[in-house]
C-alpha positions as CSV (number, residue, x, y, z in Angstrom):
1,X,-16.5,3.8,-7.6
2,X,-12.5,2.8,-7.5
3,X,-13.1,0.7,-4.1
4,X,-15.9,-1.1,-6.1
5,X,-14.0,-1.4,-9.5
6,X,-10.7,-3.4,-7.3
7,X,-13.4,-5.5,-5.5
8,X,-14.7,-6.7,-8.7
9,X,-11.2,-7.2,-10.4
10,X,-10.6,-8.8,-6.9
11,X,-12.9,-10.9,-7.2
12,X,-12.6,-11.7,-11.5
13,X,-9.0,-13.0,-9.8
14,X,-9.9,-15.5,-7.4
15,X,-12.9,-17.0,-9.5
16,X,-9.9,-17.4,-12.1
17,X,-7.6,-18.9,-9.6
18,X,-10.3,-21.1,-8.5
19,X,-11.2,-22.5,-12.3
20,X,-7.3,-22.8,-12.5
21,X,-7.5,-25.2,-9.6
22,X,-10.4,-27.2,-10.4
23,X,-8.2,-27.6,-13.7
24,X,-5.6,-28.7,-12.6
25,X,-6.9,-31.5,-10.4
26,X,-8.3,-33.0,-13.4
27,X,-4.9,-32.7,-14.9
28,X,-4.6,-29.6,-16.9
29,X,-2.0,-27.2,-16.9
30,X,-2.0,-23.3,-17.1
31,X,1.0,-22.4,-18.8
32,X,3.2,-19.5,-20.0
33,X,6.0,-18.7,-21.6
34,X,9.5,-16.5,-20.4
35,X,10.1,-13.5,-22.6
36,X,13.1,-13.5,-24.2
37,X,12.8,-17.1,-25.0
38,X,11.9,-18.6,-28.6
39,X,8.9,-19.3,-29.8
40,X,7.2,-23.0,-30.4
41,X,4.7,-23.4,-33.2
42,X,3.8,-26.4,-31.4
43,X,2.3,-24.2,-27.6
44,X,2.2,-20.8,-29.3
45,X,-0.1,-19.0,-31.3
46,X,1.4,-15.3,-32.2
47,X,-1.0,-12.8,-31.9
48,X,1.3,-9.5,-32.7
49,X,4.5,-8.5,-33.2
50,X,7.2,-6.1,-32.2
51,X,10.3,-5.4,-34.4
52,X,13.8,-5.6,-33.1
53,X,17.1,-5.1,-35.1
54,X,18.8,-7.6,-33.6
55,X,18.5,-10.7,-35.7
56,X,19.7,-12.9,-32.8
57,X,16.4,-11.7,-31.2
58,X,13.9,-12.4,-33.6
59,X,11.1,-15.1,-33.3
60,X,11.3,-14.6,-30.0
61,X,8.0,-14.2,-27.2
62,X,8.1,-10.6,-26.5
63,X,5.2,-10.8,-24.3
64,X,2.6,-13.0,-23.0
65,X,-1.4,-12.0,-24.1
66,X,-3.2,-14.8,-22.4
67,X,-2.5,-18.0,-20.8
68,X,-2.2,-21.2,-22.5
69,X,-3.6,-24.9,-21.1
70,X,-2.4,-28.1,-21.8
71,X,-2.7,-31.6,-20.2
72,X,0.6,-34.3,-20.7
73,X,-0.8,-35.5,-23.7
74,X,-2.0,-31.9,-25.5
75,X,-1.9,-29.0,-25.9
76,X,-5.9,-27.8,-25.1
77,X,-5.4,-24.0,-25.6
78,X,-2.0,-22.4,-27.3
79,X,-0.6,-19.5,-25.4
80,X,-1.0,-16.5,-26.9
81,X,2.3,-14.2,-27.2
82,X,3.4,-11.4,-29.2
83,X,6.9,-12.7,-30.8
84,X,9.9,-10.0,-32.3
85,X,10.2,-9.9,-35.6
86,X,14.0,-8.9,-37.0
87,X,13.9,-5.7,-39.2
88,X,17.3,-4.2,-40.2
89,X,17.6,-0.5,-39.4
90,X,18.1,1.5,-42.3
91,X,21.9,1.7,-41.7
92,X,22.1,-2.5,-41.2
93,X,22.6,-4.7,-44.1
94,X,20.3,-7.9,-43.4
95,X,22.5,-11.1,-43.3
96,X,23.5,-12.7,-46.0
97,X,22.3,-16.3,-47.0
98,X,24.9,-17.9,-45.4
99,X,24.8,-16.0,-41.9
100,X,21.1,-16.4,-42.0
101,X,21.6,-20.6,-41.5
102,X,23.8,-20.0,-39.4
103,X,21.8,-18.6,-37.1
């Protein structure tokens, strides 16, 4: 049952490589995001968050849910991420106004 479970999800792989390159030779482009870096409203759609409680941190992709495609002129499907989200601990004092623009 195992062996035939990794055949299939073998399989699932290359049928989604293969749609990748049949894609892609009509110009579209599978794309994805590194963690750590911040995210774009404009090839991003967030679909969770963590927290973190370091401010510098926040809005930032935490994790990449499912591709996204896109040709030069478009963005066809946003890639889906799971961004931080800044919470102060209960011993941190959020930053003030100023700090905050700063940033």
């Amino acid at each position: 049952e195992a062996a035939a479970h990794e055949g299939a999800a073998g399989d699932l792989g290359a049928f989604a490589q293969g749609v990748a390159d049949i894609l892609e030779r009509y110009g579209v482009e599978r794309y994805i995001a590194d963690v750590g870096s911040p995210y774009v409203a404009r090839e991003q759609r967030v679909v969770g968050s963590v927290p973190v409680d370091d401010p510098a941190r926040d809005r930032c992709v935490a994790e990449i849910a499912r591709y996204g495609f896109r040709t030069e002129a478009r963005v066809l499907r946003p890639l889906e991420v799971v961004v931080t989200a800044f919470r102060p601990s209960q011993n941190q004092e959020p930053p003030s106004p100023v700090e905050a623009a700063a940033q």
